[in-house]
C-alpha positions, 0 to 999 in steps of 0.5 A, a space after each residue: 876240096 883240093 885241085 885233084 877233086 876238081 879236076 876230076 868232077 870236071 872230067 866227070 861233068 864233061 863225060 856226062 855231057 858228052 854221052 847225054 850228047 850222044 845219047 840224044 843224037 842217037 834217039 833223034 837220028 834212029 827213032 824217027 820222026 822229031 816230034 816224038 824225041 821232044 815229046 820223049 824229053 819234055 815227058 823226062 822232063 815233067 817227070 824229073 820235076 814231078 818227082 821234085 814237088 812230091 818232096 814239097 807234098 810231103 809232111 816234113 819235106 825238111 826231115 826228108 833232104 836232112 835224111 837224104 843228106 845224111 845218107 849221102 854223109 854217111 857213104 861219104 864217111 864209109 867211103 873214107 873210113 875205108 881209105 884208112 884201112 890199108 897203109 897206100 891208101 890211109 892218107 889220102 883226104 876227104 876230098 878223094 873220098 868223095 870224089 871216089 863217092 862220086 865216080 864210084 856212083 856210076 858204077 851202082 848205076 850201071 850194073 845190078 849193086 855195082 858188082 864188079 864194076 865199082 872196084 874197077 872205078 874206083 881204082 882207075 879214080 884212085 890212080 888218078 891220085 897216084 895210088 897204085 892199081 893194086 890198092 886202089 882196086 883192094 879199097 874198092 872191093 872193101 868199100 863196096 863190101 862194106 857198104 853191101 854186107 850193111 845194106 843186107 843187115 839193115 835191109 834184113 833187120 828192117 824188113 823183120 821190124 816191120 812184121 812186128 809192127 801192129 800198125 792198121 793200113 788202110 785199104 787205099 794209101 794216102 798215095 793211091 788215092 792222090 795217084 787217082 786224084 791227079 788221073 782224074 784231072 
């Protein structure tokens, strides 16, 4: 990754630091006793590990992170095939890409699919990399499109191919019965 990238996943680093800070020093200064902030955090904490070990439980934990990585791959991609559709923007490298991907990420997070915001960060991250406001703002609003409208045919498509599947249920998941297992003990 070149030294933009860098620099930029460092800012980004700093900045989730600095409001996990602030965050916590809000939490512990606004909603009283101590205690109840730590019980708070170590049960973030447990859940965060929880969720962690439930990919180990699974029956090809391997085929999940490779699927996982391969999504993220795939993002990564669209993100730079969109950079290729526009003259300012066509060559720039992968590197951008992803730390467009990366910033970009907060912006999904934030607000409801990143409408709105998404193009906003990825326009103020391309400005880092010289690219004007104006392109950079247009390569947002194409990859968040993009990635949308493939989101809603896919989600589409797959819900239609699911009704179609004669597969028998059985009354109580695999997962309601470990869920009631784990509550017992």
């Amino acid at each position: 990754f070149g030294l933009g990238a860098s620099v930029l996943l460092f800012y980004i680093a700093g900045t989730a630091i600095l409001v996990l800070s602030i965050f916590i020093f809000c939490v512990v200064k606004y909603t009283g006793p101590k205690q109840r902030i730590l019980f708070r955090l170590r049960k973030i904490i447990i859940g965060f590990w929880q969720g962690l070990i439930s990919v180990a439980r699974l029956r090809r934990p391997w085929l999940f992170v490779g699927y996982s990585v391969a999504i993220w791959f795939m993002y990564l991609l669209t993100t730079y095939f969109c950079f290729l559709s526009l003259p300012a923007t066509s060559l720039l490298e992968i590197d951008i890409a992803l730390a467009v991907l990366v910033t970009g990420s907060v912006g999904i997070m934030v607000t409801p699919g990143g409408i709105g915001l998404y193009p906003i960060i990825v326009r103020d991250t391309l400005i880092l990399y010289g690219i004007a406001a104006t392109s950079g703002f247009a390569v947002g609003w194409i990859t968040w499109s993009a990635q949308t409208i493939m989101i809603i045919i896919v989600g589409t498509g797959s819900l239609v191919w699911l009704s179609f599947i004669k597969k028998k249920v059985p009354l109580k998941s695999n997962i309601i019965r470990n869920l009631e297992r784990d509550n017992d003990t």
